[in-house]
C-alpha positions as CSV (number, residue, x, y, z in Angstrom):
1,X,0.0,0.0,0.0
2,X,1.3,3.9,-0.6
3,X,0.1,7.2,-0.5
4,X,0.8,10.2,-2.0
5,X,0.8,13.5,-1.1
6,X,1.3,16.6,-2.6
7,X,3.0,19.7,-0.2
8,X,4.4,23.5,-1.2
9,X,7.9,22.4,-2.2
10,X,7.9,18.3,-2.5
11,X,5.5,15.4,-3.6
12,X,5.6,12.8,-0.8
13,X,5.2,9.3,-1.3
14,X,4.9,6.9,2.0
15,X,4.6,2.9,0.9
16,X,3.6,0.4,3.6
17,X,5.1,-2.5,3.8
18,X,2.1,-5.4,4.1
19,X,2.1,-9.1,4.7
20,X,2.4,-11.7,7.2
21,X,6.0,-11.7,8.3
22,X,9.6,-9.7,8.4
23,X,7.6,-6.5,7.8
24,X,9.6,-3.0,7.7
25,X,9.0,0.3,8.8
26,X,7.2,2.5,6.3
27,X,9.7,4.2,3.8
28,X,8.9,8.2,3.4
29,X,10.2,9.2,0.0
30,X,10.0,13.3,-0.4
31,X,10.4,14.6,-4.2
32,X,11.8,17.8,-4.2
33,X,12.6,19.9,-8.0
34,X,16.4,18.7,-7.4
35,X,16.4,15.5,-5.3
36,X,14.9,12.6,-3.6
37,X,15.2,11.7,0.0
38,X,14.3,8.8,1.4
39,X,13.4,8.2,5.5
40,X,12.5,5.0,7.2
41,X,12.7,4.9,11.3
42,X,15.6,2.5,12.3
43,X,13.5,0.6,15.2
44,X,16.6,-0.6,16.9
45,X,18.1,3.2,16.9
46,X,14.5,4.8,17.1
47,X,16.4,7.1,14.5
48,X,15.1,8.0,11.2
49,X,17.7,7.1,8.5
50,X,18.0,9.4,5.5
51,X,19.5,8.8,1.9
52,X,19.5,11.8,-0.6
53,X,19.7,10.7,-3.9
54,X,20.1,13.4,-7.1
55,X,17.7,13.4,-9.8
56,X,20.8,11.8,-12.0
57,X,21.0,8.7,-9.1
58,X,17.5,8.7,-9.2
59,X,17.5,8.0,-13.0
60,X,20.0,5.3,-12.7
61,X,18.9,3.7,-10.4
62,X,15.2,3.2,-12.1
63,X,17.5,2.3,-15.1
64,X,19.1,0.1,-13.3
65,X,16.0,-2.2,-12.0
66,X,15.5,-3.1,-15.2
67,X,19.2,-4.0,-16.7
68,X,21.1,-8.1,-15.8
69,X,24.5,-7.4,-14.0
70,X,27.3,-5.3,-15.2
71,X,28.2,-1.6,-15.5
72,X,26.8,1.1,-17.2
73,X,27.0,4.3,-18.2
74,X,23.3,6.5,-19.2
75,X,23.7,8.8,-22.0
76,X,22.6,12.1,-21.0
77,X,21.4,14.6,-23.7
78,X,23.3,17.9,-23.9
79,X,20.6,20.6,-24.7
């Protein structure tokens, strides 16, 4: 399950983990115009842990999901 939800400066995006067993804590992502960042509460720490990904990791990354092992590099248009 997810929601989304649109704010002044970010589009935020919380998916629920669901099932029966090994279930995580529920991943915040926040889209802002020039990154991502992604929270989840550590339960062990009772921190939130954050990962700041740029629009560029974000793209390779989503490239990535779809691609067998190896390395690779994205062409980016220069316009």
């Amino acid at each position: 399950m997810f929601s989304i939800e649109h704010d002044f400066d970010a589009t935020v995006i919380t998916l629920v983990d669901e099932g029966d067993t090994h279930l995580q804590e529920d991943i915040t992502i926040n889209a802002f115009e020039d990154c991502i960042v992604l929270e989840q509460l550590d339960p062990r720490t009772d921190l939130v842990e954050r990962i700041t990904l740029s629009i560029s990791q974000l793209n390779d990354l989503a490239a990535a999901l779809n691609l067998p092992e190896g390395v690779y590099s994205r062409v980016r248009n220069q316009t």
